[in-house]
N, C-alpha and C positions, 0 to 999 in steps of 0.2 A: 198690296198688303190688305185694301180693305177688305177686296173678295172676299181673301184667306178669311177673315173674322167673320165675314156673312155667312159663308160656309160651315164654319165652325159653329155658329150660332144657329145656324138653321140644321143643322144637325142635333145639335144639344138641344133644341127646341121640339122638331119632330121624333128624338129619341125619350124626351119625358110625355109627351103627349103619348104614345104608343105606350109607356110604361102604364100612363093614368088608365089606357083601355083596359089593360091587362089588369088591372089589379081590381076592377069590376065586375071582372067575369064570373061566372058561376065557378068554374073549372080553372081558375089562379090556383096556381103552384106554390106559391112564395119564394123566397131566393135560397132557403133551404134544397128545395127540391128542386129549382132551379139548379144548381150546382150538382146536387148527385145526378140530374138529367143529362148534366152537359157532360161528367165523366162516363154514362152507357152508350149517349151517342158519340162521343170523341173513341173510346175503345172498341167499339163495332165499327167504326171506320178504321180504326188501324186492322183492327181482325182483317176483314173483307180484303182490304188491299194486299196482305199477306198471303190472303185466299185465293186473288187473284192472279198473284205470281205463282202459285202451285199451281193451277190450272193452265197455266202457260208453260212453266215447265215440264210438267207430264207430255202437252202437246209436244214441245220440240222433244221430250223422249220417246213419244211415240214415232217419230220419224227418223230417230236415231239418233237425234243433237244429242248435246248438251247446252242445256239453257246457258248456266254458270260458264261455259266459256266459251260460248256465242261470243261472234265481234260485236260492241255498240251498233250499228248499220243494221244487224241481223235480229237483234233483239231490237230496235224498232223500228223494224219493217215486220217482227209479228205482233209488236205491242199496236202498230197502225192499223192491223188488220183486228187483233182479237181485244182491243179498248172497246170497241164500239158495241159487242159483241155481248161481253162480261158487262157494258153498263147498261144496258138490257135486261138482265138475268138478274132475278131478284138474291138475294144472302141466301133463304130458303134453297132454291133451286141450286143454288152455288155447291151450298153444304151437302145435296143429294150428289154433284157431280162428283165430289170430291172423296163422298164417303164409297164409291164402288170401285176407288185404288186398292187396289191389297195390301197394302203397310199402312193405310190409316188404321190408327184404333180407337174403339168404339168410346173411348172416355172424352178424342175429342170431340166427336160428332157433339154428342152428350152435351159438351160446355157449348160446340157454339152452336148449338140450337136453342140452348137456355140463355145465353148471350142475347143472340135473336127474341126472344121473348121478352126480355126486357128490355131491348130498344123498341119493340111493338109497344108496350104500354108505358114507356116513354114518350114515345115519339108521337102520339095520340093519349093525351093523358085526359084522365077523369080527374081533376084535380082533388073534389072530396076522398075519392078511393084511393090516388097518390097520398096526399096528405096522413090519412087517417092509417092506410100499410107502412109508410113510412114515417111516422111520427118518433124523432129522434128522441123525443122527453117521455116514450114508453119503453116498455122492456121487449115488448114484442116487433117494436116500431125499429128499434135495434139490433134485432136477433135480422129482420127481415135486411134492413140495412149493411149487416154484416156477410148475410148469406149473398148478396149483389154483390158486393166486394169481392167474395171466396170467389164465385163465381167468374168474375171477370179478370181476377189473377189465375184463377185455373186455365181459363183459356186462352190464355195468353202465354201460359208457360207450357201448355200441352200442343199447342202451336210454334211455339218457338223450339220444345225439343222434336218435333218433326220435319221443321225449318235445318234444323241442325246439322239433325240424320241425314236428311238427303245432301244436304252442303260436304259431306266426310265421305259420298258416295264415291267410288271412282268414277269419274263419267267418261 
């Protein structure tokens, strides 16, 4: 039992010490933009892994399967091969591979390249230019906030109705 509490304390101890660094830095975000950060990188990882499974499914269409009713055994024995493959390959490149299918259309590339853009300047923040683009007590700090929003429900839903399409395929 004691461990547990050491543990728990020395967590809770090294997770306020890390806060106190952070909140010196030049480029602190604040918990503001802290939280819009964590929804572009939370939503660019679901994107991507969606991504990932179209890039596996074309493959086993290019060889005639069908992904969707592959046995479990089959789908991963190509997930064991092309995981390692795809966690390699950056989103960018991902998003080239995907966009020279002939049924993708060009609104999704669109979002998730814009998607892509703002986990780059997430994920690498300037925090004065986060701050100051995203300033939720301006009107334009909002419009910019809003347009991140449209944006990553766009591409989430122009992703999910090509998700769709191919799942209604006959395979």
């Amino acid at each position: 039992m004691s461990s547990k509490i050491k543990i728990d304390e020395e967590i809770k101890n090294l997770g306020s010490y890390l806060n106190a660094l952070e909140s010196i830095h030049p480029d602190y975000t604040g918990l503001k933009l802290k939280k819009l950060q964590g929804r572009v990188l939370t939503a660019h990882a679901h994107l991507e892994e969606i991504v990932n499974i179209l890039i596996g499914y074309k493959i086993a269409k290019a060889f005639g399967r069908s992904y969707f009713k592959m046995s479990t055994p089959s789908k991963a024995l190509i997930n064991l091969f092309l995981q390692p493959l795809l966690n390699n390959i950056s989103f960018r490149n991902k998003i080239e591979i995907i966009e020279k299918y002939k049924d993708i259309k060009t609104e999704l590339i669109k979002a998730l390249r814009k998607v892509n853009g703002y986990r780059n300047e997430f994920a690498h923040p300037k925090g004065s230019k986060l701050r100051e683009k995203y300033k939720s007590n301006s009107p334009k700090g909002k419009q910019n906030i809003r347009d991140l929003f449209r944006c990553l429900v766009k591409a989430n839903n122009e992703l999910n109705k090509y998700f769709s399409k191919i799942m209604e395929e006959k395979h």
